[in-house]
N, C-alpha and C positions, 0 to 999 in steps of 0.2 A: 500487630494491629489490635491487638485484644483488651489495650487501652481506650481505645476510640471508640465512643458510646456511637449507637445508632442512630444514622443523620434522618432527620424527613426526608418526604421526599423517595426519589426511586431507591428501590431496597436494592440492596446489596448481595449479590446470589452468592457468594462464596466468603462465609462466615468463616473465622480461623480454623473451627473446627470441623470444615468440608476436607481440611490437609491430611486428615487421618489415612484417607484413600486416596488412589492415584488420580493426577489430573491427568487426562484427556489432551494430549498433546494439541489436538486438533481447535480446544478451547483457550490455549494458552494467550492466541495474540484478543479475545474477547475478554477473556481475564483480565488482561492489561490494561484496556480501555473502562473497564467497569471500575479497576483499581482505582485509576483516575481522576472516576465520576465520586467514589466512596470519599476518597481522601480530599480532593477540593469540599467536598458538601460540609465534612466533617470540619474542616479547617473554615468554611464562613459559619459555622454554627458556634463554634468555640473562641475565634478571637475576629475575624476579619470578612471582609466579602471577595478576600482575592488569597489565590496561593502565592505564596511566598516564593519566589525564585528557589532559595534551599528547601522549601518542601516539591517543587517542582521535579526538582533534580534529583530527590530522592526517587520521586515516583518513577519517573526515566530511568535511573538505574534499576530498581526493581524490575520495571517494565523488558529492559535489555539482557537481564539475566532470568528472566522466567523464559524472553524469548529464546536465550541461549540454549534452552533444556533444546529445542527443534533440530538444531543442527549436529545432534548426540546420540539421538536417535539411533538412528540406521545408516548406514554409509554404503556405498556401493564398491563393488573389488575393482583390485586395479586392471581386469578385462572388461568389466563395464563401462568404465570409466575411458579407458586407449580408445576401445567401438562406440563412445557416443548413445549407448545405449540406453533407453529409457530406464531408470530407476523411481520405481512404483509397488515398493513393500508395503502401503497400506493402500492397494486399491480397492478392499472392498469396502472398508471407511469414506474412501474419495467417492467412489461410486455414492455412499448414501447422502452427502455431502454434498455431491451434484446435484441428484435428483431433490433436496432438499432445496437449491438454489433455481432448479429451475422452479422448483413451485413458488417459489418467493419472486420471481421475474416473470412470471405468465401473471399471477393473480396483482402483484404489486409495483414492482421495477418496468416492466413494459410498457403498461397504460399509463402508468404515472410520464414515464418518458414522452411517448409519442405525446400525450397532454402538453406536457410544460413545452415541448418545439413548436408545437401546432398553437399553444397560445400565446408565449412569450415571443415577442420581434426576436429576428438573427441578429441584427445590432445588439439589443441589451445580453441576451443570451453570449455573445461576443465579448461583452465588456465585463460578465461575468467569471466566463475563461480567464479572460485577460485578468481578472483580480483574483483569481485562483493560483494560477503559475507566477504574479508579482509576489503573493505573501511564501510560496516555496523557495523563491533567490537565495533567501540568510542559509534555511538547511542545505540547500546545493552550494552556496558558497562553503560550507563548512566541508562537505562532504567532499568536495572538491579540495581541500587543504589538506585534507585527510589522505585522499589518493595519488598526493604531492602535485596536483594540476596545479599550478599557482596564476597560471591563465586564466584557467576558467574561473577560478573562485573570484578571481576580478570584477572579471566581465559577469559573472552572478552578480556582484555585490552594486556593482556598475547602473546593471539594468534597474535593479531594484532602487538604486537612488532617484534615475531620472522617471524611472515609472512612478513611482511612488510622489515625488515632486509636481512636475508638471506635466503628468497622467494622470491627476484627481485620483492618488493614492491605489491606483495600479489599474481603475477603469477604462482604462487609456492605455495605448503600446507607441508611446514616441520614441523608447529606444530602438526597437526594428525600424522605424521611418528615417531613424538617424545613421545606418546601416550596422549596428550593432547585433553581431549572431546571437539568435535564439539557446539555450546550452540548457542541460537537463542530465542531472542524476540524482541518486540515491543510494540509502547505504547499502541497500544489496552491494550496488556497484564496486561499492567501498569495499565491502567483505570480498568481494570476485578479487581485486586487487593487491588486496591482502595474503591474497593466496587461499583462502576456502572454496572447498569443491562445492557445489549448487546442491548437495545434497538429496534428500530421497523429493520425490513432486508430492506436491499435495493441493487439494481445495478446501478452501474452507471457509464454515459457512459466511453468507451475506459479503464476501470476499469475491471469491472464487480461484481460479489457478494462481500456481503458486508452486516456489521448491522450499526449503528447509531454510536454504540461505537468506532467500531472497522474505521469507515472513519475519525472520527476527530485522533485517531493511523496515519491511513495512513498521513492525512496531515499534523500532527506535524512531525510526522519522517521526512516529505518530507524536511522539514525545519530547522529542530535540532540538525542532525549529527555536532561535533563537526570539524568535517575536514574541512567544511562551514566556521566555523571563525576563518581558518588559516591566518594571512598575505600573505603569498604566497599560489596560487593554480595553477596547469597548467592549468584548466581548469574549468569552476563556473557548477558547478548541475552537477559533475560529477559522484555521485549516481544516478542519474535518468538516465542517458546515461545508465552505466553500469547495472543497475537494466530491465532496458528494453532490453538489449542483454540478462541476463539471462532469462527473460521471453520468449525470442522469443526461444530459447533453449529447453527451457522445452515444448514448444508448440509444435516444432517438435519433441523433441525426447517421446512424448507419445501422439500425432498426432492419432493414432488409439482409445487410449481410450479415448480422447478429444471428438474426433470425434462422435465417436460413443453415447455420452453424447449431443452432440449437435444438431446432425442429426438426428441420430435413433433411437431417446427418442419417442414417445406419446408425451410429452410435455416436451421440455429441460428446459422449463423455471423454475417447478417444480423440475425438477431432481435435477437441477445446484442446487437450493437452500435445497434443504433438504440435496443433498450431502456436499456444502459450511456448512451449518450449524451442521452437524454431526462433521464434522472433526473441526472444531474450538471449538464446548464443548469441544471435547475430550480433543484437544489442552491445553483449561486452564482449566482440572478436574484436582484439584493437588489430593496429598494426602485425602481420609475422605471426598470428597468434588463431591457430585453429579451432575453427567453430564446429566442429562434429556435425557436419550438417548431414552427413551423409545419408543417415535416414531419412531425412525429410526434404527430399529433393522435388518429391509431389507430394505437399500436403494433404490433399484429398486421397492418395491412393493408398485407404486406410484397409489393414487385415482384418476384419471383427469375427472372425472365426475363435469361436472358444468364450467368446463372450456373453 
């Protein structure tokens, strides 16, 4: 990238020559996104107002191999892995990582949520979900091809037409009214099925839980919806816009049990993660296929001794 003059515009925190010293694993999947923001900007300053489908997919593979460094890391033995047992080699990073997200959720993500519920109708707020998971379909249809489902990637592809049609482009859910099931994944899922182990747990920042496998998910998805390399878009990372309204949604509308997980834990930083990691075995236990839950049979019934 040492070709690419400096765009206007948001500066670029990781100039070529930040690579001299090590990255921060924990920065890798914000790296990727900033890559993004560097290389679109650069690319309408130099020829166009839009990235190119091949410069897209460059950034995407970059994006999936820097996220790749995550899951190289650290690996847990195969007694950790038979017992279900939490693997948590950088907890004292996580830990600051936490405490750095709860401050960014008390002074910013909380108020801002409870606002936007409390002033936005549940209708519109509804119709906004609803175009959030319609522009997700193409990558879950893919991701679905990927993990030989060739069902759901249908029925992904399915929804997305009639939504997108005559649901005023996804503001609308007339394929659930048509009895069409709701279906949802990601490449985490993908890698689970692949055969990759979940990796060590981690938070990270303005994120929050999370394992090894499931961030390099996050960061390909961030990159690989197929709407990304339309020729025409009204608008460039318009899943990340939308994906962060529904987020802020959901933060309000269960604000008390959030809350109460983050405040008036003993230690939220335990909670968060053994309740993150309950729900995502269960997540991908398919059929026949053991979910290690056995730790967390009472998710509240947390040890904070030593902590």
């Amino acid at each position: 990238m040492a070709h690419l003059r400096q765009p206007s515009g948001p500066v670029f925190p990781y100039r070529h020559k930040s690579f001299k010293g090590k990255l921060n694993i924990f920065e890798l999947p914000v790296f990727a996104l900033n890559l993004n923001c560097y290389v679109e900007t650069a690319v309408r300053n130099r020829k166009s107002d839009r990235m190119t489908p091949k410069t897209r997919m460059l950034v995407a593979v970059l994006a999936a191999v820097l996220a790749g460094f995550l899951s190289g890391c650290a690996t847990p033995t195969p007694e950790q892995k038979a017992s279900g047992e939490i693997f948590d080699p950088y907890e004292a990073t996580n830990r600051k990582m936490h405490a750095f997200n709860l401050g960014v959720d008390r002074v910013l993500f909380r108020p801002a949520s409870k606002g936007y519920v409390t002033v936005i109708p549940e209708p519109v707020i509804d119709s906004f979900n609803s175009f959030a998971d319609n522009l997700s379909m193409p990558s879950n249809a893919v991701d679905y091809l990927l993990q030989g489902r060739l069902k759901e990637s249908g029925i992904s592809l399915l929804r997305f037409t009639i939504n997108t049609t005559i649901g005023f482009a996804g503001l609308a859910n007339p394929a659930s009214e048509f009895g069409i099931p709701e279906v949802d994944t990601d490449f985490g899922e993908t890698l689970h099925v692949w055969g990759f182990g979940e990796g060590a747990y981690m938070e990270l920042p303005l994120y929050g839980p999370t394992t090894a496998r499931d961030a390099v998910g996050v960061v390909t998805n961030l990159f690989t919806n197929p709407i990304d390399f339309a020729p025409t878009r009204p608008v460039d990372n318009l899943g990340v816009y939308t994906e962060l309204l529904r987020r802020l949604s959901d933060r309000g509308r269960f604000a008390d049990t959030v809350d109460s997980i983050l405040y008036d834990s003993a230690d939220s930083y335990a909670q968060a993660r053994i309740l993150y990691l309950q729900n995502r075995r269960f997540e991908l236990a398919g059929e026949g296929e053991d979910a290690y839950l056995d730790l967390y049979t009472d998710p509240y019934a947390i040890d904070t001794e030593g902590f």
